[in-house]
C-alpha positions as a printed Julia matrix, in Angstrom:
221×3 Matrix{Float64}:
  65.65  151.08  116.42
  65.49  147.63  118.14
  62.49  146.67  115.76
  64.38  147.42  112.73
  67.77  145.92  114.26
  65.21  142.64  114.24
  64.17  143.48  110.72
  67.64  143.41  109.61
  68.56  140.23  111.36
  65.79  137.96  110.42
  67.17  137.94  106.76
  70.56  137.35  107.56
  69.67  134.72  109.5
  67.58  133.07  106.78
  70.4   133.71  104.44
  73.03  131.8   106.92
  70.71  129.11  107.4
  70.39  128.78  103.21
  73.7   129.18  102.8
  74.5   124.99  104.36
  71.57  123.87  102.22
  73.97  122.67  100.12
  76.33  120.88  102.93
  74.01  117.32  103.26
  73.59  116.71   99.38
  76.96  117.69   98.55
  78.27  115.38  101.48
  76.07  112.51   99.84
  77.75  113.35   96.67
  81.22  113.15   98.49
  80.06  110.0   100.15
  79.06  108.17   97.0
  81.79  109.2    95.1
  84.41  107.83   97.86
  82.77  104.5    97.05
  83.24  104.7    93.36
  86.65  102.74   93.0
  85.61  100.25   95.33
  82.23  100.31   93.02
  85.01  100.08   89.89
  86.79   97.1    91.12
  83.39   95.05   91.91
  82.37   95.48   88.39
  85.4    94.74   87.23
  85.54   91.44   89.01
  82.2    90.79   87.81
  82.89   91.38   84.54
  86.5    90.18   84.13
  88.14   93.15   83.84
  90.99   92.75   86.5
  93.36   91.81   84.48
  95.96   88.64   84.17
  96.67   89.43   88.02
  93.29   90.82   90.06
  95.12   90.48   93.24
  98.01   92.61   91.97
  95.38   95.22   90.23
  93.58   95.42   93.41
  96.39   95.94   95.71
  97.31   98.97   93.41
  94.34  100.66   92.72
  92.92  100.58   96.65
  96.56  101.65   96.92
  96.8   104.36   95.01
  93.15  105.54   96.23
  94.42  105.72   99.4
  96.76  108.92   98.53
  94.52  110.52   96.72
  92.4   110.26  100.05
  95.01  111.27  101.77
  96.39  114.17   99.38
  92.23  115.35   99.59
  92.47  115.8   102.99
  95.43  117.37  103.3
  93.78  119.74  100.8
  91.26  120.9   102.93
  92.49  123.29  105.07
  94.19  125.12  101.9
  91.5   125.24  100.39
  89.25  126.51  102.82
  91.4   129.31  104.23
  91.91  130.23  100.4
  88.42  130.73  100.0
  86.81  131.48  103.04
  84.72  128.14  103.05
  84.86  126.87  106.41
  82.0   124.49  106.11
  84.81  122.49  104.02
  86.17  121.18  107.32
  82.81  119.16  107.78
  84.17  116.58  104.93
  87.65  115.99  106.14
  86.96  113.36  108.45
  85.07  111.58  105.73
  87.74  111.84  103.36
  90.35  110.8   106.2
  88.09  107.91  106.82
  88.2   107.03  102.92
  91.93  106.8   103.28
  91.59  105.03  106.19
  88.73  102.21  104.35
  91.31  101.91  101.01
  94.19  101.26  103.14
  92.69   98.97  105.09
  91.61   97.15  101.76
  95.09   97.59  100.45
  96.99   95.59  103.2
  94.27   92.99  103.74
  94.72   92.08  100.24
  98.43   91.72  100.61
  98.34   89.87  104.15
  95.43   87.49  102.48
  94.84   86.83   98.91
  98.39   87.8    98.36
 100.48   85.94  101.16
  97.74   83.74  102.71
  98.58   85.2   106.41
 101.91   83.63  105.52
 104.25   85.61  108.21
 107.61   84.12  106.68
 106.85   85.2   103.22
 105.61   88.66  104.35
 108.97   89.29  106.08
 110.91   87.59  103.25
 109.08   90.33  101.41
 109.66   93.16  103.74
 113.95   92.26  103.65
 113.36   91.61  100.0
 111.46   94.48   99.13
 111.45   97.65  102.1
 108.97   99.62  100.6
 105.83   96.99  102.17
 107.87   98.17  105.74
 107.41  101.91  105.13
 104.08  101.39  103.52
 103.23   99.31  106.65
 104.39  102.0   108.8
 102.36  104.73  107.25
  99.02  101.65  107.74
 100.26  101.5   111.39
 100.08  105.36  112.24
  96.91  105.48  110.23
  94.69  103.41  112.83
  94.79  105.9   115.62
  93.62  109.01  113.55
  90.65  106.69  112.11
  90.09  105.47  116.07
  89.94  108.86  117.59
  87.93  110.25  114.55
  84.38  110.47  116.06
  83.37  113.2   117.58
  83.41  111.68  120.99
  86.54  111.03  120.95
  87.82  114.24  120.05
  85.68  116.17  123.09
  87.93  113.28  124.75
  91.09  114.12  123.93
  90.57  117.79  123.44
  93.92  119.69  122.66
  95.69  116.51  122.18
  93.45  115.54  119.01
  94.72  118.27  116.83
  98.14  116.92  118.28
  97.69  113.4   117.6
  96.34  114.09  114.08
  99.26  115.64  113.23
 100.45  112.43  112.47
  99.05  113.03  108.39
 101.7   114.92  107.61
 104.55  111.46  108.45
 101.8   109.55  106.91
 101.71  111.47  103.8
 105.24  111.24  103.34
 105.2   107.65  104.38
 102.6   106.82  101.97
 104.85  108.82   98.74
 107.77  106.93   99.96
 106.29  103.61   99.83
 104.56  104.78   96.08
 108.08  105.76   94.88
 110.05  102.68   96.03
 107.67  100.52   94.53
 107.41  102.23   91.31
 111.04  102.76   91.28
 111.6    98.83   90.29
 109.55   99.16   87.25
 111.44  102.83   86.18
 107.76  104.12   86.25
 108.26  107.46   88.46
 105.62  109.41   86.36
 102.71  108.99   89.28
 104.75  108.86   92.64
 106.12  112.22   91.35
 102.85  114.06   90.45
 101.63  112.8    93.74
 104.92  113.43   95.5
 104.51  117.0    93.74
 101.65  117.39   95.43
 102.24  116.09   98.54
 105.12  118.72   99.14
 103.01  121.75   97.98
 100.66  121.07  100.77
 102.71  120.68  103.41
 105.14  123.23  102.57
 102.34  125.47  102.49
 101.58  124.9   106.0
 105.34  125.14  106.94
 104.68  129.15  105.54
 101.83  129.48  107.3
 103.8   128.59  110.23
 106.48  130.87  109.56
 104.56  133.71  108.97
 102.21  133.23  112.46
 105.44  132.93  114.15
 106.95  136.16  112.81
 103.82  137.77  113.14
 103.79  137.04  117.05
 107.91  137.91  117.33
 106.62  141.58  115.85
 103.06  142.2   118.53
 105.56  141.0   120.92
């Protein structure tokens, strides 16, 4: 019995083992493809295809890369309860830090080519225009989530990691808030609202799942 038992193991264990073969490559894959619109916008520059206004086509494409970073991530833990995939959690930080790099090339391109570090104009702007303030607000909240990402850190903080990273779901909403006001000047709602569509779906899916852990503990109890 126990040399059969082994028999049977030996397999399954070479089948487990095959079974992340796929995790590295496809996390190259992710990796490289995460650097595509920063890729885009190089070539672009290169090859004067920026437009009349590069500054103002940069600042919305690394932009609007950051939420679909952002929406990715959030898409994760759907998608992996959905399907049973749990080596899908092994890319969310990655695509957390994505949203965390495009940001962080979003507002240095306003605070720099844009404004030229000029403080008065910026807050001329932010009076003038209050969707930079909420989209500043979402940058703000971002930085601790990309500080305490390493794995270090999050043997550090234990419990209070998942706690502190809680802070995507404000930053998500945030982040469509500050799409939709700015869009909303130009009557162009089409994108903050398939974004904002999505956005919604994802978090109120996690409200259910909520829900339905907490009524399934009221009913054991």
């Amino acid at each position: 019995m126990a040399v059969a038992s082994d028999v049977k193991t030996k397999p399954a264990t070479r089948v487990a083992a095959g079974g992340t073969n796929w995790i590295v490559p496809a996390k190259v894959a992710v990796f490289l493809g995460g650097l595509y619109p920063l890729a885009r916008i190089v070539l672009l520059g290169f090859t004067g295809g920026l437009g009349a206004n590069p500054i103002e086509f940069i600042t919305r494409s690394t932009g609007l890369w950051t939420l679909v970073f952002l929406c990715i991530t959030l898409a994760v833990t759907p998608v992996r309860r959905l399907t049973g995939l749990n080596a899908l959690l092994r890319f969310r930080r990655m695509l957390g830090l994505f949203a965390f790099f495009y940001v962080v090339l979003h507002f240095t391109t306003y605070v720099w080519f844009d404004k030229w570090f000029d403080v008065f104009a910026m807050l001329k702007d932010i009076v003038k225009r209050p969707f930079i303030l909420v989209g500043f607000s979402a940058f703000v909240l971002l930085i601790p989530l990309a500080v305490t990402s390493p794995k270090a850190m999050v043997r550090k903080l234990g419990r209070r990691w998942q706690t502190l990273h809680k802070l995507i779901y404000p930053i998500a909403v945030l982040a469509i808030l500050h799409f939709w006001w700015m869009k909303a000047g130009k009557h162009d709602l089409i994108l903050p609202k398939i974004y904002g569509s999505i956005v919604v779906v994802l978090l109120a899916w996690r409200v259910i799942v909520w829900l339905r852990s907490r009524m399934m503990q009221a009913s054991s109890g």
